[in-house]
C-alpha positions as a printed NumPy array, in Angstrom:
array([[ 91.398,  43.458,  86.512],
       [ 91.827,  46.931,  88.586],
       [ 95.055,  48.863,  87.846],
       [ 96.657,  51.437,  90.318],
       [ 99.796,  53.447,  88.9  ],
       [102.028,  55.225,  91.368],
       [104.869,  57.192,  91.398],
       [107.672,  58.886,  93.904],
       [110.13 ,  61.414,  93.594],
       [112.973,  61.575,  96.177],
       [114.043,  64.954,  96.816],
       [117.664,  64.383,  96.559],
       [118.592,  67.999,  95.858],
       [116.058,  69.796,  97.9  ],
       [114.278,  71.038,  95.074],
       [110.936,  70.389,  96.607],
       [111.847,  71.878, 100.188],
       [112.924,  75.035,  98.924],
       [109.386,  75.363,  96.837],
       [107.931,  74.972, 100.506],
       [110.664,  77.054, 102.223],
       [109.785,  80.187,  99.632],
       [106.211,  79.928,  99.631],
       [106.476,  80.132, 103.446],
       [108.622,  83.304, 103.54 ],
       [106.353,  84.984, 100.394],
       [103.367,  84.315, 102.924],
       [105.794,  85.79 , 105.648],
       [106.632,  88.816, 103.154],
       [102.78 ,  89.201, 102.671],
       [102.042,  89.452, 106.519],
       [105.151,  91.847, 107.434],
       [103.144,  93.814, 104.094],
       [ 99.813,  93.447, 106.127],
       [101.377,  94.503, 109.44 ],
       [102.761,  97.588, 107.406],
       [ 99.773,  98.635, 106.136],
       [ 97.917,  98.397, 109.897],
       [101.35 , 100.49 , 111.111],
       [100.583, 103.126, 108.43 ],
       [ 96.931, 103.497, 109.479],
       [ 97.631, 103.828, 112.938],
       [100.626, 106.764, 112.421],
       [ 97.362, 107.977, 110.075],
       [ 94.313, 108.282, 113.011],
       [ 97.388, 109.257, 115.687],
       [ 98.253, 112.181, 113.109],
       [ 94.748, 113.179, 112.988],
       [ 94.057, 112.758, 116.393],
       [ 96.786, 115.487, 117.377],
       [ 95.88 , 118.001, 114.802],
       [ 91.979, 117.533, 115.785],
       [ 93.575, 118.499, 119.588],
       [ 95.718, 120.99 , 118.378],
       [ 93.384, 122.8  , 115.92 ],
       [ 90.826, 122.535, 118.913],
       [ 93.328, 124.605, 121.202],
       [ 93.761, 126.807, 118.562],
       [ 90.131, 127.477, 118.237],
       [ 89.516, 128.297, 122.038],
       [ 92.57 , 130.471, 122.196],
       [ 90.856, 132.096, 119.208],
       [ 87.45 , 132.241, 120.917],
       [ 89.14 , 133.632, 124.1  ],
       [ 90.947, 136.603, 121.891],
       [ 87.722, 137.629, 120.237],
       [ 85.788, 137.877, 123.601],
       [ 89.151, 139.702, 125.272],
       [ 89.245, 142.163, 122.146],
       [ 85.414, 142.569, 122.648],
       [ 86.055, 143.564, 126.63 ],
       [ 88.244, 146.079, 125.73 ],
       [ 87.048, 147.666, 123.078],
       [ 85.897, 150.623, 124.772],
       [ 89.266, 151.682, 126.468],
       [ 91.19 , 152.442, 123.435],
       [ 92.243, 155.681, 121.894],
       [ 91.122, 156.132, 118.309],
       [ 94.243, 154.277, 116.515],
       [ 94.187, 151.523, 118.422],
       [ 90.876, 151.058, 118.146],
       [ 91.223, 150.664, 114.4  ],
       [ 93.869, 148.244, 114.958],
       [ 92.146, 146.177, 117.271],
       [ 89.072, 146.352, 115.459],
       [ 90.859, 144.881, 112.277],
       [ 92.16 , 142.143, 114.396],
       [ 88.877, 141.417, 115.709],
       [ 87.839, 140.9  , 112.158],
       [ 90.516, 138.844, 111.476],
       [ 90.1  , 136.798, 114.038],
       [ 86.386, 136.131, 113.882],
       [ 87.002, 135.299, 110.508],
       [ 89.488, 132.499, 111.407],
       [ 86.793, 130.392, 113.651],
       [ 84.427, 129.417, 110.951],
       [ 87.489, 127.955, 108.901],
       [ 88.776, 126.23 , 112.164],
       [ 85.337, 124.775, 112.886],
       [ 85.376, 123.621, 109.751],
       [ 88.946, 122.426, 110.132],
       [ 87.936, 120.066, 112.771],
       [ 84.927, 118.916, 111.356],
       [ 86.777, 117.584, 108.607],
       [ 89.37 , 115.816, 110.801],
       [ 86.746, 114.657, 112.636],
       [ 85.505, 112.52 , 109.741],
       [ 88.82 , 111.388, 108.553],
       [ 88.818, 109.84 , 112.043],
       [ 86.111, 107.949, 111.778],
       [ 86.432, 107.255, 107.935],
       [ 90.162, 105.716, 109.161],
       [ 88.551, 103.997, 111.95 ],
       [ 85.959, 102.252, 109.602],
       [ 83.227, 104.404, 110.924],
       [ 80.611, 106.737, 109.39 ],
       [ 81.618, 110.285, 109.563],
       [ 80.217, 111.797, 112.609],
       [ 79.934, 108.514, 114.08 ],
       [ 82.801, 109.419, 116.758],
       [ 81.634, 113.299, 117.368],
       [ 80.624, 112.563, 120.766],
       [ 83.983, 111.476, 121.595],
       [ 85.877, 113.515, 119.229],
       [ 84.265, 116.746, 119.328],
       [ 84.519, 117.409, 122.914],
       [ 87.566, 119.279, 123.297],
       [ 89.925, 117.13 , 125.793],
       [ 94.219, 117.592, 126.005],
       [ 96.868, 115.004, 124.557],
       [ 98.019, 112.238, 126.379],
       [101.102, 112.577, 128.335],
       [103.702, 110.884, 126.798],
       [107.135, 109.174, 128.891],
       [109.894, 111.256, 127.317],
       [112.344, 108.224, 129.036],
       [110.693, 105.786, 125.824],
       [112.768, 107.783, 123.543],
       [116.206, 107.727, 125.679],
       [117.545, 104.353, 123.912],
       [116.384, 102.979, 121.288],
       [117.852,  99.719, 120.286],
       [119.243,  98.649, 117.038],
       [116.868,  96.036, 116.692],
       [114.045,  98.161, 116.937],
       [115.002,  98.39 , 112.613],
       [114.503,  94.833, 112.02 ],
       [110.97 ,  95.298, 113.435],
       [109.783,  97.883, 111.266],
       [107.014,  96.135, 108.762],
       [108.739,  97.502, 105.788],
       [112.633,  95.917, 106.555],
       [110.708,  92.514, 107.867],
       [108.758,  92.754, 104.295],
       [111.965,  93.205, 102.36 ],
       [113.905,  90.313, 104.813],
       [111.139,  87.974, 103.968],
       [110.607,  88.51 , 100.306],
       [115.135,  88.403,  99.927],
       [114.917,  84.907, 101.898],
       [111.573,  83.854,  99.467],
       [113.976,  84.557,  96.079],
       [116.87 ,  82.497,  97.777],
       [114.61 ,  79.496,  98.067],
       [113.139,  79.952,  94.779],
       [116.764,  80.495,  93.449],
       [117.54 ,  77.33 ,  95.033],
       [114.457,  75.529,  93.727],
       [115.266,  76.379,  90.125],
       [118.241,  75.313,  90.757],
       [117.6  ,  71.736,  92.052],
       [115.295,  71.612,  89.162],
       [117.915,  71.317,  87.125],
       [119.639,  68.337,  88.135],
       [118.664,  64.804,  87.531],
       [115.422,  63.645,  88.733],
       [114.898,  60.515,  90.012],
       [111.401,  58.415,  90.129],
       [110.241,  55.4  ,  91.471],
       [107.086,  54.236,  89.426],
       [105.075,  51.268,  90.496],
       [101.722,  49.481,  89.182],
       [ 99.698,  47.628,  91.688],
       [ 96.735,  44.856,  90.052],
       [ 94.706,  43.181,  91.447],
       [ 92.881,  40.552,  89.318],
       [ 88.863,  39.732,  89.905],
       [ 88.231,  36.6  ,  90.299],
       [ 85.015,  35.434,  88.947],
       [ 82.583,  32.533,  89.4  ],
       [ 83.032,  30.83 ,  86.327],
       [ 86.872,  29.125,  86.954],
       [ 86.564,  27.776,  90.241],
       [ 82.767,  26.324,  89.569]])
C-alpha cells in the first residue's frame, strides 16, 4: 500500500501575495541600490576626468609662464629681476607637484574604470580639452527627473516592500484555512486472484 499526503492553503486574505509582492519590490529596492552605486561611480571617473583636464591646463599655462619668464629675463632692471626671478622659482616648483597631480588622477581613472593604473595613459595622458556641453539640457528640468534618481527609487521600493510585508503579517494573523487530502493506492499481489 503507497500513501501520498497533500495539502492546500487558499489564500483568502492575501497573505501569500503580499510575501511575493515584497520580495519583488526588496529585489526592486536592491537594483535602484545597484543602479545607485553605478550612478556614483560614474559622477566619480567624470569628476576625475575634469580635474585630470583642468590640472593639465594648469600645467601648460605653468610651462608657458616659466619659458615667458625665462625670455625675458634679461630686460629687467635689478628689482624686477628679483621679483621675477622668485616667481620663476615658484613656478618651476609648482610643475613637479602638478605632474604628479595628474599622475595620480590618472590612476584613479583607471583604478575606477577597473583597470591597472597606467593602463589608460595613452589616452589619458595626452593633454586634449573638455567636451562641449548643450547649456539648453539644463533649461528645464522636470519634476520627475526626482523620482529617477537611484537613491528616491531605492527608498520608493524598499517603503512599498514594508507595506507588503506589513500586509503579510497581517494576513498571517487571521484564520487559516487547509484542505488536506491522502491519496492510496493499494498493490495488488499475485496471491488473491490465483
Amino acid at each position: 500500500y503507497t500513501e501520498l499526503d497533500a495539502s492546500w492553503e487558499p489564500d483568502f486574505f492575501g497573505k501569500n501575495r503580499s510575501k511575493v509582492k515584497a520580495s519583488e519590490k526588496s529585489l526592486e529596492a536592491q537594483r535602484a541600490a545597484l543602479y545607485s552605486t553605478w550612478v556614483s561611480l560614474s559622477a566619480e571617473v567624470a569628476m576625475n576626468y575634469i580635474t585630470l583636464r583642468t590640472l593639465q591646463e594648469e600645467l601648460a599655462v605653468t610651462e608657458a609662464h616659466i619659458h615667458n619668464l625665462n625670455e625675458n629675463a634679461g630686460l629687467l632692471s635689478s628689482l624686477p629681476a628679483d621679483q621675477a626671478s622668485y616667481t620663476l622659482h615658484e613656478s618651476e616648483a609648482k610643475v613637479p607637484e602638478l605632474k604628479t597631480e595628474i599622475a595620480d588622477t590618472a590612476n584613479r581613472i583607471s583604478i575606477l574604470t577597473g583597470t591597472v593604473p597606467g593602463a589608460l595613459n595613452d589616452k589619458l595622458l595626452t593633454p586634449s580639452p573638455l567636451p562641449d556641453i548643450d547649456s539648453a539640457m539644463y533649461n528645464a528640468i522636470p519634476a520627475e527627473v526626482l523620482r529617477q534618481r537611484p537613491d528616491v527609487r531605492a527608498a520608493e521600493m524598499a517603503w512599498a516592500a514594508q507595506i507588503a510585508k506589513t500586509k503579510e503579517a497581517k494576513a498571517e494573523m487571521k484564520p487559516k484555512f487547509s484542505i488536506l487530502g491522502v491519496l492510496g493506492l493499494a498493490a495488488l499481489s499475485g496471491g488473491i486472484f490465483s
